[in-house]
C-alpha positions as CSV (number, residue, x, y, z in Angstrom):
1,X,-120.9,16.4,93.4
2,X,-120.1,12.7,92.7
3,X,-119.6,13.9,89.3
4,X,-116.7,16.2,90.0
5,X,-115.5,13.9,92.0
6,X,-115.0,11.2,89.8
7,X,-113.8,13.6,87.1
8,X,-110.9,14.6,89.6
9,X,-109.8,11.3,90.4
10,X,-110.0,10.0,87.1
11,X,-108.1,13.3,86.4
12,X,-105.3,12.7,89.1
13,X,-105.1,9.1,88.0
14,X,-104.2,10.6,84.3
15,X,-101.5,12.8,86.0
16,X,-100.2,9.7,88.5
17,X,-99.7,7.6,84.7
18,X,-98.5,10.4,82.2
19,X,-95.9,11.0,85.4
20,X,-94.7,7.2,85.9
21,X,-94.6,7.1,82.1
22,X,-92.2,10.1,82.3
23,X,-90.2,8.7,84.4
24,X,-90.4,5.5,83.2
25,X,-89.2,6.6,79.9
26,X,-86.4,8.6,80.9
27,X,-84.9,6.0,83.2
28,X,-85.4,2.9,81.0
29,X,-83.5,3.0,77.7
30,X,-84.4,0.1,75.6
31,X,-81.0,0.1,73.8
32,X,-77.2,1.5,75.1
33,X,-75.3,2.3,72.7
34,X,-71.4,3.8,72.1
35,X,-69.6,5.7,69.3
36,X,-67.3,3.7,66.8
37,X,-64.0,5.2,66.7
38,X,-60.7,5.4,65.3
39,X,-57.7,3.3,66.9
40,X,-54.1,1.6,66.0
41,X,-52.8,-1.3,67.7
42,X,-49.0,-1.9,67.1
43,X,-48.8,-5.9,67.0
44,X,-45.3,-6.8,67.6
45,X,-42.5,-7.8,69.7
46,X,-41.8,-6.0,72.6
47,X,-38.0,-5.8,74.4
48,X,-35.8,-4.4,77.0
49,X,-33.1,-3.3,74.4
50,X,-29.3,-2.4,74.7
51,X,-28.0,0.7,72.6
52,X,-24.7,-0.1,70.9
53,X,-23.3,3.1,69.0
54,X,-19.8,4.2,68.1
55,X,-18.8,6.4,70.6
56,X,-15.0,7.9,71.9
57,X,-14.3,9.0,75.2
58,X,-13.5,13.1,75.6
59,X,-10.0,13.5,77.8
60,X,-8.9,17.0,79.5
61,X,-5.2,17.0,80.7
62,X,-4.8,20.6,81.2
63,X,-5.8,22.0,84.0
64,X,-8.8,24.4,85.6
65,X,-12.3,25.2,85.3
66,X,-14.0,23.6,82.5
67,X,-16.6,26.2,80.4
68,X,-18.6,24.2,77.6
69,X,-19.5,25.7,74.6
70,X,-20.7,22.6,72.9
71,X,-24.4,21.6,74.6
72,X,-25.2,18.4,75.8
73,X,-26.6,16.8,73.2
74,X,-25.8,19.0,70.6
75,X,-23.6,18.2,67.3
76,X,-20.2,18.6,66.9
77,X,-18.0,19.4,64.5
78,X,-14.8,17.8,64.1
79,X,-12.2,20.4,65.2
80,X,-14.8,22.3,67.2
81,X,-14.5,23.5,70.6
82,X,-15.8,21.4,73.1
83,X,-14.9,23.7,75.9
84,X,-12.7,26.3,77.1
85,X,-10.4,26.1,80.1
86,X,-10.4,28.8,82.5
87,X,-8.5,29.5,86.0
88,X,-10.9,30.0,88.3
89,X,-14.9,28.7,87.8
90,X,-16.0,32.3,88.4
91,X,-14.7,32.7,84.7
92,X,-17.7,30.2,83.6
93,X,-20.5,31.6,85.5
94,X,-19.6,35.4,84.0
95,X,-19.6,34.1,80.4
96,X,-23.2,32.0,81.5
97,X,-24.1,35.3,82.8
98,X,-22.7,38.0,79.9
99,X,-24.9,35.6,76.9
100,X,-27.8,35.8,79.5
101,X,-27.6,39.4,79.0
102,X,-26.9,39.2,75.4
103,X,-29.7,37.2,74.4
104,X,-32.2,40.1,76.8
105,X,-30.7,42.9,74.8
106,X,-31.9,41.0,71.6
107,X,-35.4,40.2,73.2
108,X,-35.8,43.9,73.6
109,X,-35.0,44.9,70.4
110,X,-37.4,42.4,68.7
111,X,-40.1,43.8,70.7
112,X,-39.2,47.2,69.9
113,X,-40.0,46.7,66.4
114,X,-43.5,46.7,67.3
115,X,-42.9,50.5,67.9
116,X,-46.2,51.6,65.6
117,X,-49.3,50.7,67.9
118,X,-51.1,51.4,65.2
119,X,-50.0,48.8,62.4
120,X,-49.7,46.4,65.3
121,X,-52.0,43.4,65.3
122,X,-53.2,42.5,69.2
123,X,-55.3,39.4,68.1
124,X,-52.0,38.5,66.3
125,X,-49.8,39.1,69.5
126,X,-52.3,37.5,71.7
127,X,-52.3,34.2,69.2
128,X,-48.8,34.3,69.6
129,X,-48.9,34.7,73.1
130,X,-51.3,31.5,73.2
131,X,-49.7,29.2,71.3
132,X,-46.0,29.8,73.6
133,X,-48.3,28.8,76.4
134,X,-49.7,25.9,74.3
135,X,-46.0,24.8,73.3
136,X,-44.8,24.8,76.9
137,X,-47.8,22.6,78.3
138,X,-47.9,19.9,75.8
139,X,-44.0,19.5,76.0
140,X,-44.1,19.6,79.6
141,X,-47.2,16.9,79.5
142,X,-45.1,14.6,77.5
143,X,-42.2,14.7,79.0
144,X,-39.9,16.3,76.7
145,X,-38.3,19.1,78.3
146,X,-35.4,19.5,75.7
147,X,-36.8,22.3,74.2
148,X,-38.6,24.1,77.0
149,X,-35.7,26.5,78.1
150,X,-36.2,28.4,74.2
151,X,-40.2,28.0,74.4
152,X,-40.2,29.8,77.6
153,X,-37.8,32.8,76.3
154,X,-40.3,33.0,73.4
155,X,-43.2,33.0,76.0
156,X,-41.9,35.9,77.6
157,X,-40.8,37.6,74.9
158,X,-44.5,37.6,73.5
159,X,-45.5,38.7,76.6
160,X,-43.4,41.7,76.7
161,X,-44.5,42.5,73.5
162,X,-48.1,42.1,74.7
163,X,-47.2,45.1,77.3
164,X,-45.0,47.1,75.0
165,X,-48.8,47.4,72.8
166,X,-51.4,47.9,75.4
167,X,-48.7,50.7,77.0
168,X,-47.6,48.7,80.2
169,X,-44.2,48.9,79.4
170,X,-43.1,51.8,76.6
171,X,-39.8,52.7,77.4
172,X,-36.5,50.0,77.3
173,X,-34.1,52.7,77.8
174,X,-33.5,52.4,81.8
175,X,-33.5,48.6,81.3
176,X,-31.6,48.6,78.0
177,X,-28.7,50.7,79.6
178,X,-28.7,48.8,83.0
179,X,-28.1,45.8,80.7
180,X,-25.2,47.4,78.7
181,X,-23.7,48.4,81.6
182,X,-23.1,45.0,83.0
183,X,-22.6,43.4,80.2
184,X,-19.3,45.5,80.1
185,X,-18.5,44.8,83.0
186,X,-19.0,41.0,82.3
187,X,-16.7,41.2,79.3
188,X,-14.4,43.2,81.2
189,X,-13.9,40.6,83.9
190,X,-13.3,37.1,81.9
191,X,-10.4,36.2,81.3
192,X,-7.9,34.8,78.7
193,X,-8.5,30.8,78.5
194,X,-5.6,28.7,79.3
195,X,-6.5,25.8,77.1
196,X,-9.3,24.4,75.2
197,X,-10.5,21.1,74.6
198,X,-10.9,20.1,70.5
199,X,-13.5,17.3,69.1
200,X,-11.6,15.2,67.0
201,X,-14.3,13.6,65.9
202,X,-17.8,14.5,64.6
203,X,-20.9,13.6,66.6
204,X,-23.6,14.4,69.5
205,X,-21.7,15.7,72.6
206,X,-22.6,14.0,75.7
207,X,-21.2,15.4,79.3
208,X,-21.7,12.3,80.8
209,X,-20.5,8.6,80.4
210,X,-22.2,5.3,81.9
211,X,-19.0,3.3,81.6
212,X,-20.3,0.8,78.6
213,X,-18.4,2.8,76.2
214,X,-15.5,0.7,76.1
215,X,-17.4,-2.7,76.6
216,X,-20.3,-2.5,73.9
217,X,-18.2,-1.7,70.5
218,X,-19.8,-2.1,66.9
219,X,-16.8,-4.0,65.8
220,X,-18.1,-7.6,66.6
221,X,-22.3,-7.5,67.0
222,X,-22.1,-11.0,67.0
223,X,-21.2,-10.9,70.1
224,X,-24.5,-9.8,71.8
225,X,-25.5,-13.2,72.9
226,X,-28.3,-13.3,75.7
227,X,-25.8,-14.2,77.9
228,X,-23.4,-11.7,77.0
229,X,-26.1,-8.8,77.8
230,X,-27.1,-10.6,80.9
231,X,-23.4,-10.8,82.0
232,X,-22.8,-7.5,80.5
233,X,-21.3,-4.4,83.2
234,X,-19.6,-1.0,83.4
235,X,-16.1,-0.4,83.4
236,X,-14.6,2.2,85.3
237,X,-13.6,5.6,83.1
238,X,-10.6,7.8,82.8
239,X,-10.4,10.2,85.7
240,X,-10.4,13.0,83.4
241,X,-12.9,12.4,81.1
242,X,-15.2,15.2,80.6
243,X,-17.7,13.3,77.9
244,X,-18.0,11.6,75.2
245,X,-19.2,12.0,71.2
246,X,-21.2,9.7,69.9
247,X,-21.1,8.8,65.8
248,X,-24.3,10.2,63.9
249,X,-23.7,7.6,61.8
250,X,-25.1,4.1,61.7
251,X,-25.7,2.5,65.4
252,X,-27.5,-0.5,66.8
253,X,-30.3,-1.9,69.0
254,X,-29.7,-5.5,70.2
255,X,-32.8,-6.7,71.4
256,X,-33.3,-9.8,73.4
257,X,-36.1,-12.2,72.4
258,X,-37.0,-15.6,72.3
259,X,-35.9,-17.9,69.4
260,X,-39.3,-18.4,68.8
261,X,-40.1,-14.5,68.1
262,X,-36.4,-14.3,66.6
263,X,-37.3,-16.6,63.7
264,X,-39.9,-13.7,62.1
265,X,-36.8,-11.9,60.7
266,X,-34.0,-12.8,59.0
267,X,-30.9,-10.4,58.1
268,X,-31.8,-7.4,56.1
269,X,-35.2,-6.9,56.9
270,X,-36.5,-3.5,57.4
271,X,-38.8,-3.0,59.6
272,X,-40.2,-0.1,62.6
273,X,-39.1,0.1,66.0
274,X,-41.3,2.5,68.6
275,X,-39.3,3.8,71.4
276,X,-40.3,6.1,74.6
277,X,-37.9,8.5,73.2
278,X,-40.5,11.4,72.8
279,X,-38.4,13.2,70.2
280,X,-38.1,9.8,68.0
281,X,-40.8,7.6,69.0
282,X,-41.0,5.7,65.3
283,X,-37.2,4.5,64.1
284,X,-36.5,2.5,60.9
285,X,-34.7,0.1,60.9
286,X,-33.0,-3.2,59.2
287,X,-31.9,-6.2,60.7
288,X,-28.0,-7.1,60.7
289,X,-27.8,-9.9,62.5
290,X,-29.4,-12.8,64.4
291,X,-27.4,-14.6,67.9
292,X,-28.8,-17.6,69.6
293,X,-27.0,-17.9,72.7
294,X,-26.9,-22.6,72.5
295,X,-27.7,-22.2,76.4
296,X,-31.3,-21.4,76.7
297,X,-34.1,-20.7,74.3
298,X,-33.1,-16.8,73.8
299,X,-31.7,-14.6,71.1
300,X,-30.9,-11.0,70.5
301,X,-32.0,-9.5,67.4
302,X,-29.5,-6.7,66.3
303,X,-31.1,-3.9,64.4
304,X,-29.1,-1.0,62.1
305,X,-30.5,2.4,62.5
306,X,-28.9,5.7,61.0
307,X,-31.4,8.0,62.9
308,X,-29.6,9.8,65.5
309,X,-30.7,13.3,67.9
310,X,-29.1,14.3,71.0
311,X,-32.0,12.1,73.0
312,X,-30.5,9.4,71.6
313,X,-27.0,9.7,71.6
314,X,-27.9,9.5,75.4
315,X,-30.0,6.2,75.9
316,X,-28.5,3.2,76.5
317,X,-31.4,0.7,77.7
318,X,-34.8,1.3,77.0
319,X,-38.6,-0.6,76.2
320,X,-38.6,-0.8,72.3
321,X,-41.5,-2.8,70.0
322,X,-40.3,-4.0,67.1
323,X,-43.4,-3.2,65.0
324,X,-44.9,-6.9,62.6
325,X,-47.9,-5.1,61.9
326,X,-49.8,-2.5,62.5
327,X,-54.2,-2.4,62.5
328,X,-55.8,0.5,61.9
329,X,-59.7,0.6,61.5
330,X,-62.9,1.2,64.1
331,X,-62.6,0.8,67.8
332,X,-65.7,-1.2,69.1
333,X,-66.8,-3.3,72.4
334,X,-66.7,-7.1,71.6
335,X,-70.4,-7.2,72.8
336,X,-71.6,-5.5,70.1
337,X,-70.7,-8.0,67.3
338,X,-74.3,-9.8,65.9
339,X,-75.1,-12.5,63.5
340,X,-77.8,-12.0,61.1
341,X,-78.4,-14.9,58.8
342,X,-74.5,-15.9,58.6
343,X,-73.5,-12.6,58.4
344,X,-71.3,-11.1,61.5
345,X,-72.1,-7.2,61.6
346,X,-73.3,-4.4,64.1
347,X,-76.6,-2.6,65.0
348,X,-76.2,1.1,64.2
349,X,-78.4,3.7,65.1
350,X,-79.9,5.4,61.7
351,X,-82.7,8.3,62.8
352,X,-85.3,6.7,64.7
353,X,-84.7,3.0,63.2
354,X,-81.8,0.3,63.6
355,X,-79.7,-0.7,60.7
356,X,-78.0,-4.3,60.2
357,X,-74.1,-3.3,58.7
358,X,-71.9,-6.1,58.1
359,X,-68.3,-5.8,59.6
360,X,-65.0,-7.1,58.8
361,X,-63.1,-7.7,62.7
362,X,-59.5,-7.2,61.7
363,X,-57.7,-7.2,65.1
364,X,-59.6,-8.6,68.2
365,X,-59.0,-9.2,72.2
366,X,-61.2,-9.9,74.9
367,X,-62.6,-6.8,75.6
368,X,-62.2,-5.0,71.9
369,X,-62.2,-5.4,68.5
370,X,-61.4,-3.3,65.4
371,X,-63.1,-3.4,62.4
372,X,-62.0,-2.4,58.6
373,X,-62.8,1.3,57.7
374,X,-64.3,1.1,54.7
375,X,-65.3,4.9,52.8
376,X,-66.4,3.4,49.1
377,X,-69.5,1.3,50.3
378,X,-72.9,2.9,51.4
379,X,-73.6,-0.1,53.6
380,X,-70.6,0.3,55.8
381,X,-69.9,1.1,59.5
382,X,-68.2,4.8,59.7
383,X,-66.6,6.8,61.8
384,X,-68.9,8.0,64.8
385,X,-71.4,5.6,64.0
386,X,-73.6,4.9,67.2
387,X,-73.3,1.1,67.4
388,X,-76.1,-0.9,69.9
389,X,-73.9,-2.5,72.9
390,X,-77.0,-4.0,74.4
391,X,-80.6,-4.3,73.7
392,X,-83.5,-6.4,73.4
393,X,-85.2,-8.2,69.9
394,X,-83.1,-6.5,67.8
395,X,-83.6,-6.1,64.3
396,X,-83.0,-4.0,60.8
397,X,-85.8,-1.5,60.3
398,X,-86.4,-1.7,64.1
399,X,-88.1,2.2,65.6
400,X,-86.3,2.9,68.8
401,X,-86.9,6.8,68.9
């Protein structure tokens, strides 16, 4: 009896140690560890810049109800219509209306080419379906709505076609003639335009106007002192302005700095400039010219760009960097950097063992560094490398499986 009993306690001891040794183990990690990775820092100067472009006021004399057929931000052609002049503004909303219709009439006829169910690829329809969802999100998560309005037609249409091929919808010809109908009708009702209004000038159209039109010209950037922007206001437009176009040709950012940061260009420099504009976020650029205002310890830096969208042609103040350099390389916590005999490097994780691989830190703060990619070396840190962030009597060769 005292036999089995010692053998079960000495038994449950063996099961009260293997368990605190589980435990033990999966709690306590002798090293922590986090991935390397890849990362950019933009080193530069960053400013609160004005937007100085050619631009020329659009007048309307005649008038009535104004119907655009240039876009906002769209290009126009010298001699192009602008907009048309109409009587009444229920003129405007027919036309809106009657290339509404239009543009349905063509929707159903592109999906009535898929007319053979047969030949018809649904993993290809459903792709396409997938990626006009896709397209709508990601503009939509960064903000750039320009082109939304056209992703969404192509969403539905997709989807139509979707239901056109799994039989939900087979037959246009109610719809199509419901369509025609009032689109005749439409026609029918819009009148003969009174007037029209003519760019005389090529450009981006712009509907609106901020009143720095007449106050910021590109005729004398010297001008664009620090306390010429700080000084700087609206005048008061024309009452019957109905726009603007803005030249597609060369225009210019005059950022403000101090003289300090000012003296790391000189005239002619090219360089990049990263904007919040989400359809041009990188712009290149050249320097034209440098203006120290002899009151303070400021300057503006005036920068040439020839890149021009209908986003632009509608900024006028924005946060710009002007890029001095930019580091590229592997994205790792401060506290991981070790030095082994004179040599500053990183404990990576290589099977069951640690391994000792020297670093090169080009770009470093207080919390991060980033260190050189290298891909010709067999000794080097890589991408997705686990790297030791804390640990105890580390060493190369170490077992810490």
């Amino acid at each position: 009896m005292r036999e089995h009993l010692g053998l079960k306690i000495f038994l449950g001891l063996l099961v009260v140690v293997f368990s605190a040794h589980q435990i033990y183990s999966s709690l306590y990690k002798p090293i922590s560890t986090e991935t390397a990775e890849y990362f950019e820092v933009v080193a530069g100067v960053t400013s609160e810049a004005v937007i100085v472009r050619n631009e020329k006021l659009i007048t309307n004399s005649v008038p009535g109800a104004l119907h655009y057929i240039t876009s906002d931000g769209t290009r126009a052609a010298k001699g192009g219509i602008i907009a048309e002049i109409y009587a009444d503004t229920s003129a405007s909303g027919n036309i809106s209306r009657m290339h509404a219709v239009e543009s349905e009439l063509q929707s159903i006829s592109l999906i009535e080419e898929y007319n053979n169910v047969q030949a018809a690829d649904m993993e290809i329809v459903n792709s396409k379906v997938d990626d006009a969802v896709n397209s709508v999100i990601r503009a939509s998560a960064y903000g750039d709505f320009s082109d939304v309005p056209e992703m969404s037609e192509q969403l539905l249409m997709n989807l139509n076609r979707r239901q056109f091929l799994t039989s939900e919808l087979t037959d246009f010809s109610a719809q199509k003639a419901a369509l025609n109908d009032e689109l005749n009708a439409l026609k029918a009702s819009i009148p003969t335009s009174t007037g029209s209004v003519v760019a005389d000038t090529s450009g981006y159209f712009v509907s609106s106007t901020d009143g720095f039109e007449q106050v910021l010209g590109i005729d004398d950037l010297t001008k664009l002192t620090p306390s010429f922007l700080k000084n700087l206001k609206p005048q008061k437009t024309p009452q019957n302005t109905i726009g603007k176009i803005v030249s597609d040709y060369e225009w210019y950012i005059a950022a403000e700095m101090s003289v300090n940061e000012s003296l790391k260009y000189k005239p002619g420099d090219e360089l990049i400039i990263k904007t919040s504009v989400k359809s041009a976020p990188d712009l290149s650029v050249t320097v034209n010219c440098i203006n120290v205002s002899g009151e303070d310890d400021r300057a503006v830096v005036v920068f040439s760009c020839q890149q021009m969208n209908g986003d632009l042609a509608t900024m006028r103040r924005g946060s710009v960097t002007i890029v001095n350099k930019v580091y590229k390389g592997l994205r790792l916590s401060k506290r991981d950097l070790r030095v082994v005999d004179g040599v500053t490097g990183v404990y990576t994780v290589s099977g069951l063992r640690l391994k000792f691989v020297p670093v090169n830190v080009i770009y470093s703060t207080e919390d991060f560094i980033i260190c050189e990619q290298k891909f010709s070396e067999s000794s080097v840190l890589r991408l997705y490398d686990e790297v030791v962030v804390k640990g105890k009597g580390l060493y190369d060769g170490k077992i810490v499986g």
